[in-house]
VOBA-1610 file (N, C-alpha, C; in pm, whole numbers, padded with zeros to 5 digits, always signed):
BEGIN
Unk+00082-00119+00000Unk+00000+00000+00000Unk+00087+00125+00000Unk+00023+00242-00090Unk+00122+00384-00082Unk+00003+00453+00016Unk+00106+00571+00091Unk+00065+00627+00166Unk+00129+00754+00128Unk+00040+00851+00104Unk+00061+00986+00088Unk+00116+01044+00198Unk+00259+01104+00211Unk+00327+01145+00318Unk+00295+01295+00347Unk+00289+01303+00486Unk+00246+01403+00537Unk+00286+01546+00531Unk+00247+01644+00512Unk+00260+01810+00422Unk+00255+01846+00611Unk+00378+01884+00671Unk+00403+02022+00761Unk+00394+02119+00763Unk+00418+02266+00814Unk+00439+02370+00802Unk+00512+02484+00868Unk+00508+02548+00863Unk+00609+02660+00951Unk+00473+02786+00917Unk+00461+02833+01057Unk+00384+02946+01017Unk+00440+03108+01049Unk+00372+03191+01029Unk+00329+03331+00993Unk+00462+03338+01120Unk+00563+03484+01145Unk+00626+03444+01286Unk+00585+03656+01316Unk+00526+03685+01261Unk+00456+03832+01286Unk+00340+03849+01244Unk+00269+03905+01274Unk+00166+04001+01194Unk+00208+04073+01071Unk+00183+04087+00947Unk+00201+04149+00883Unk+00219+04108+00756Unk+00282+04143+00646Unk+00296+04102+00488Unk+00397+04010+00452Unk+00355+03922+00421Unk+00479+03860+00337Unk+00543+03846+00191Unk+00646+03809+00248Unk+00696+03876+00115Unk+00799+03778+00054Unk+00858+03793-00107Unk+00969+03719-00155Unk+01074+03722-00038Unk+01189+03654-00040Unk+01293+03672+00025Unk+01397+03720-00073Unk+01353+03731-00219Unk+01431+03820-00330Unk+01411+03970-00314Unk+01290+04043-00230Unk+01227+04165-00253Unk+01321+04206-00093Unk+01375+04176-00065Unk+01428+04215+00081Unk+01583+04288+00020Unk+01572+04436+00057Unk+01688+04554+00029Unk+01815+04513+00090Unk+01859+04391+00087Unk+02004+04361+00167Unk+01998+04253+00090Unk+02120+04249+00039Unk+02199+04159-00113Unk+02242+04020-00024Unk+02238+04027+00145Unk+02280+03857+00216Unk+02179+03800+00168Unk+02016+03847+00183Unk+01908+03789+00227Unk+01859+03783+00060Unk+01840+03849+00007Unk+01766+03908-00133Unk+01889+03765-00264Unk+01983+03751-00201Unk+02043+03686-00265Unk+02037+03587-00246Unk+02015+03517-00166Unk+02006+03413-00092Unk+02158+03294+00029Unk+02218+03417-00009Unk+02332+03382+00066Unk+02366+03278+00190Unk+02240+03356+00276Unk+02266+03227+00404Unk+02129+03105+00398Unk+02049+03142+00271Unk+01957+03013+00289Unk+01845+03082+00206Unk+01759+02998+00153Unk+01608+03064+00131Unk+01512+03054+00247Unk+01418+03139+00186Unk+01324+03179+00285Unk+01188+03282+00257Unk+01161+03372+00326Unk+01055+03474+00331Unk+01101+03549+00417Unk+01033+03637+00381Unk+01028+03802+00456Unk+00895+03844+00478Unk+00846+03890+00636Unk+00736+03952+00675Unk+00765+04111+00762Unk+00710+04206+00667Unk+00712+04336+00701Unk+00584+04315+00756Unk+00628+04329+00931Unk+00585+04340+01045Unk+00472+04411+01067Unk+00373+04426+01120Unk+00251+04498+01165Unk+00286+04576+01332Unk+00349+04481+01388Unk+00421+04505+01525Unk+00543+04460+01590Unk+00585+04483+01703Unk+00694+04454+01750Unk+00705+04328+01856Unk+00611+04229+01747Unk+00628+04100+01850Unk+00638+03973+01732Unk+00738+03891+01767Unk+00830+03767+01695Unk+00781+03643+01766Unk+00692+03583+01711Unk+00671+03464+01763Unk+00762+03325+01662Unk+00735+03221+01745Unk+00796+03115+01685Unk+00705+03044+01627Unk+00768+03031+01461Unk+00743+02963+01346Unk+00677+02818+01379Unk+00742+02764+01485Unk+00725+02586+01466Unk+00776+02577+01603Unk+00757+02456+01624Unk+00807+02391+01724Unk+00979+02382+01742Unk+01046+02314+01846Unk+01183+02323+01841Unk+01268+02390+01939Unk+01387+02393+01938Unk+01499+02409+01993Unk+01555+02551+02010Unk+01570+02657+02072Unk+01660+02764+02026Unk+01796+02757+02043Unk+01849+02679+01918Unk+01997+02696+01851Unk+02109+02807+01907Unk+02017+02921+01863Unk+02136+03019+01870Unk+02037+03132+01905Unk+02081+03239+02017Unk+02075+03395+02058Unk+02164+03478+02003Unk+02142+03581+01950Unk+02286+03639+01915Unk+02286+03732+02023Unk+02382+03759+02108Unk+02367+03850+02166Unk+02463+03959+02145Unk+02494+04118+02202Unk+02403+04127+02278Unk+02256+04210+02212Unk+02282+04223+02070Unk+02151+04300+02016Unk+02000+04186+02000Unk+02023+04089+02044Unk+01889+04022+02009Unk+01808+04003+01884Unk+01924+04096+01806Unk+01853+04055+01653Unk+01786+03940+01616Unk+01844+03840+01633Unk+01802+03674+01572Unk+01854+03595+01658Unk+01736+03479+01571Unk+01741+03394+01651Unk+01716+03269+01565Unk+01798+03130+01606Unk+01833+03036+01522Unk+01745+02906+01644Unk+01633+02851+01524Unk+01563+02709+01580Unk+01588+02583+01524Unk+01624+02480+01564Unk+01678+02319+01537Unk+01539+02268+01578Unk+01485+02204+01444Unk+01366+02158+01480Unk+01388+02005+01479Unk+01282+01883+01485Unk+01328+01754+01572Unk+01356+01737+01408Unk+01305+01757+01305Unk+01389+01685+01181Unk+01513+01761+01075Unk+01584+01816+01201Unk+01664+01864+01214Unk+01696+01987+01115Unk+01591+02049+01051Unk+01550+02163+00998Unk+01600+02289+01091Unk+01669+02365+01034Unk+01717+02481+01068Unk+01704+02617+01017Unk+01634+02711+01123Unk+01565+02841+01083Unk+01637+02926+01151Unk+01665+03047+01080Unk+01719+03164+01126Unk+01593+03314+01134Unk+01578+03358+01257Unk+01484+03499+01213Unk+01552+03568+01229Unk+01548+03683+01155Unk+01680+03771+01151Unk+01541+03907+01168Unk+01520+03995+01244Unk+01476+04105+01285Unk+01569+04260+01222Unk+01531+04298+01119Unk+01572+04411+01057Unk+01704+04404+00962Unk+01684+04538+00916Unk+01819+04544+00849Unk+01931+04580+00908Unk+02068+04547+00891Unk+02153+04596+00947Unk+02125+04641+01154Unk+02060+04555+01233Unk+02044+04550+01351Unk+02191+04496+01393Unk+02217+04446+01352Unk+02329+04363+01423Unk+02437+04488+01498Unk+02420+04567+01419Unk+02517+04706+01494Unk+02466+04819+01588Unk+02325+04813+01589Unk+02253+04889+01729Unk+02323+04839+01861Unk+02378+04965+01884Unk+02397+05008+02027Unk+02313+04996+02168Unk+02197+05043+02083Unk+02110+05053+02237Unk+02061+04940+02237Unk+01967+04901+02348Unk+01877+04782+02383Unk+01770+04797+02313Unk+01719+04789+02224Unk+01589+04795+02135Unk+01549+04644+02145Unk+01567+04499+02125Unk+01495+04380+02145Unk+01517+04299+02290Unk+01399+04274+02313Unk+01380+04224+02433Unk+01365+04064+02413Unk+01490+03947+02434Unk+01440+03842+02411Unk+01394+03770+02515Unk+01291+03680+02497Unk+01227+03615+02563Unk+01214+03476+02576Unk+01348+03416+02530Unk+01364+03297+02523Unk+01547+03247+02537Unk+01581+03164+02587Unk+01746+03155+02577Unk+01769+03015+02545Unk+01901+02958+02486Unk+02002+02903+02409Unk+01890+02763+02489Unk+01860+02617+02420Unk+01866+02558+02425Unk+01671+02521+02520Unk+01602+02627+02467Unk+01527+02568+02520Unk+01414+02550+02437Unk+01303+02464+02458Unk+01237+02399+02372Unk+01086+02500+02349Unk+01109+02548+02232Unk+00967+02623+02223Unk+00842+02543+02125Unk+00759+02590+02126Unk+00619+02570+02073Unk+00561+02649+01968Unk+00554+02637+01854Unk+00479+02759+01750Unk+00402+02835+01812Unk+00445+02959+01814Unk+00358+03054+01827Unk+00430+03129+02013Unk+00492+03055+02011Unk+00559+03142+02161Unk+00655+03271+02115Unk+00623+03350+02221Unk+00671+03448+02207Unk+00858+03488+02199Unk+00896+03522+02109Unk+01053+03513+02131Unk+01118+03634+02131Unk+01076+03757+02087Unk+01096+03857+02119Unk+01044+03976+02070Unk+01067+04043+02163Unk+00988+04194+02131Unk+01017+04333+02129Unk+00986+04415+02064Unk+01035+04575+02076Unk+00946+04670+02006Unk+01035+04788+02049Unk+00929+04917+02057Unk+00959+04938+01847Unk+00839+04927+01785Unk+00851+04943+01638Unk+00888+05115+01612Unk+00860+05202+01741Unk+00869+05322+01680Unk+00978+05361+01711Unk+01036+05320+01814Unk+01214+05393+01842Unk+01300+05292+01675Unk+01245+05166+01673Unk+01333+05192+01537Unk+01335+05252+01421Unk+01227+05295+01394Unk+01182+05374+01330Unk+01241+05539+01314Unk+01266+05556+01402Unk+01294+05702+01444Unk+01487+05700+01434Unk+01505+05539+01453Unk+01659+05564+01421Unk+01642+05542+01252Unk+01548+05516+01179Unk+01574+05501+01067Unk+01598+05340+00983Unk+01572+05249+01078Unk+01607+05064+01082Unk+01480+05025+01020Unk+01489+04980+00904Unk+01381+04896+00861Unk+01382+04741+00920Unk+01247+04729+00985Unk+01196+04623+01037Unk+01154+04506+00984Unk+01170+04493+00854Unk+01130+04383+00809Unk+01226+04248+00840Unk+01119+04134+00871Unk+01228+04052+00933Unk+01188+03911+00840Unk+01313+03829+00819Unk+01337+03721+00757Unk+01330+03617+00821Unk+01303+03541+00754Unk+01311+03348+00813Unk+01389+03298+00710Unk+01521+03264+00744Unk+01621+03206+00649Unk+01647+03022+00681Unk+01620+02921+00600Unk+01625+02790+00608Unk+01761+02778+00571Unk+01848+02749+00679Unk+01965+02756+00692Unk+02079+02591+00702Unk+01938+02527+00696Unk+01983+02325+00683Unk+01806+02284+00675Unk+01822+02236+00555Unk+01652+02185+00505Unk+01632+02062+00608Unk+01750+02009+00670Unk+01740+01859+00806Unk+01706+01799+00680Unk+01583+01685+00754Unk+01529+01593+00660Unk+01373+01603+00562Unk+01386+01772+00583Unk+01234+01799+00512Unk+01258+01794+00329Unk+01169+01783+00317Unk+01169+01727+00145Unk+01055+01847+00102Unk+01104+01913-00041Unk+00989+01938-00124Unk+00963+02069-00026Unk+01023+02164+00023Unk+00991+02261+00088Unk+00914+02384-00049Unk+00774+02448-00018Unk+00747+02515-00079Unk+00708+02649+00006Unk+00716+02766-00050Unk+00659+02863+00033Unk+00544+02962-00035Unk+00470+02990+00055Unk+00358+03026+00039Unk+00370+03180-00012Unk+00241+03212-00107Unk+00258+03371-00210Unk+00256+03441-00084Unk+00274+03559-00189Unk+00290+03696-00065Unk+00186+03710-00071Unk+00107+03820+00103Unk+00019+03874+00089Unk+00003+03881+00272Unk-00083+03911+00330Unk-00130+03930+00495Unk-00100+03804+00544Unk-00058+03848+00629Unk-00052+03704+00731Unk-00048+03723+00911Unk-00148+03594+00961Unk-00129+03656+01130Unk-00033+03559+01186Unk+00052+03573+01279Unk+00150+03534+01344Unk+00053+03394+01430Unk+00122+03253+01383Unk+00094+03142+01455Unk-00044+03108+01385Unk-00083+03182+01263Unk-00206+03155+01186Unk-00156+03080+01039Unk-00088+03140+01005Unk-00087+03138+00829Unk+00016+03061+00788Unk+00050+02966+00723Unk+00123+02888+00670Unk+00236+02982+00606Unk+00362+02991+00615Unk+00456+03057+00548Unk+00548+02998+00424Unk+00545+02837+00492Unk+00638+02758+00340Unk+00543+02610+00437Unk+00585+02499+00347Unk+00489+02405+00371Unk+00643+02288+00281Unk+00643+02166+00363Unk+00726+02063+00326Unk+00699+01939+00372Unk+00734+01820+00353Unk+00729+01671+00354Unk+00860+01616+00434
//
């Protein structure tokens, strides 16, 4: 007997639009340098988690991103803005640390959308698939609205 194998997903990890990961104004991400993926220009200043899994990696001390090891050993990077990695001040508040096991849709970090704003930091933030593990046939979903822990973002086997 064949058995049609089962379609996963990774969902929405903000409120807001999604987008190519070609349409993103930074030649790492837009190019695809550290992985494919999507981009969601944010509605607000809260990052939930995509899927289930592991947190891999914190970067500290800006809290920009954050790296999840999921059980089929699929590896996601959210990367929170452009060029963050060099903010000075405390602008992200993370809410989760190195090695602990989250749940889609938990909260992982957060900040004020208008102080970055006011420094001039575009907020749009990426989900970069950075080791496909053992997922097969990864597809991602068109652009358009999406709610955080609602909307399917890429979909795989």
């Amino acid at each position: 007997m064949f058995f049609k194998k089962k379609t996963h997903s990774l969902k929405a990890y903000a409120d807001g639009q999604l987008l190519s990961i070609e349409k993103v104004n930074d030649e790492v991400f837009s190019k695809k340098m550290m992985g494919d993926g999507v981009a969601i220009r944010p509605a607000n200043g809260t990052v939930v988690a995509p899927c289930d899994g592991v947190i891999s990696v914190v970067f500290e001390p800006t809290y920009h991103a954050i790296g999840i090891t999921m059980d089929n050993q699929m590896e996601v990077l959210l990367h929170i803005g452009l060029d963050t990695v060099n903010l000075k001040e405390p602008i992200f508040q993370c809410k989760v640390k190195k090695g602990q096991r989250i749940s889609c849709g938990d909260v992982l970090v957060t900040y004020d959308e208008n102080q970055l704003k006011s420094m001039n930091v575009d907020n749009i933030t990426m989900c970069v698939i950075t080791s496909q593990g053992q997922a097969k046939d990864v597809t991602f979903a068109p652009e358009g609205k999406v709610m955080a822990g609602m909307d399917d973002i890429l979909t795989y086997k």
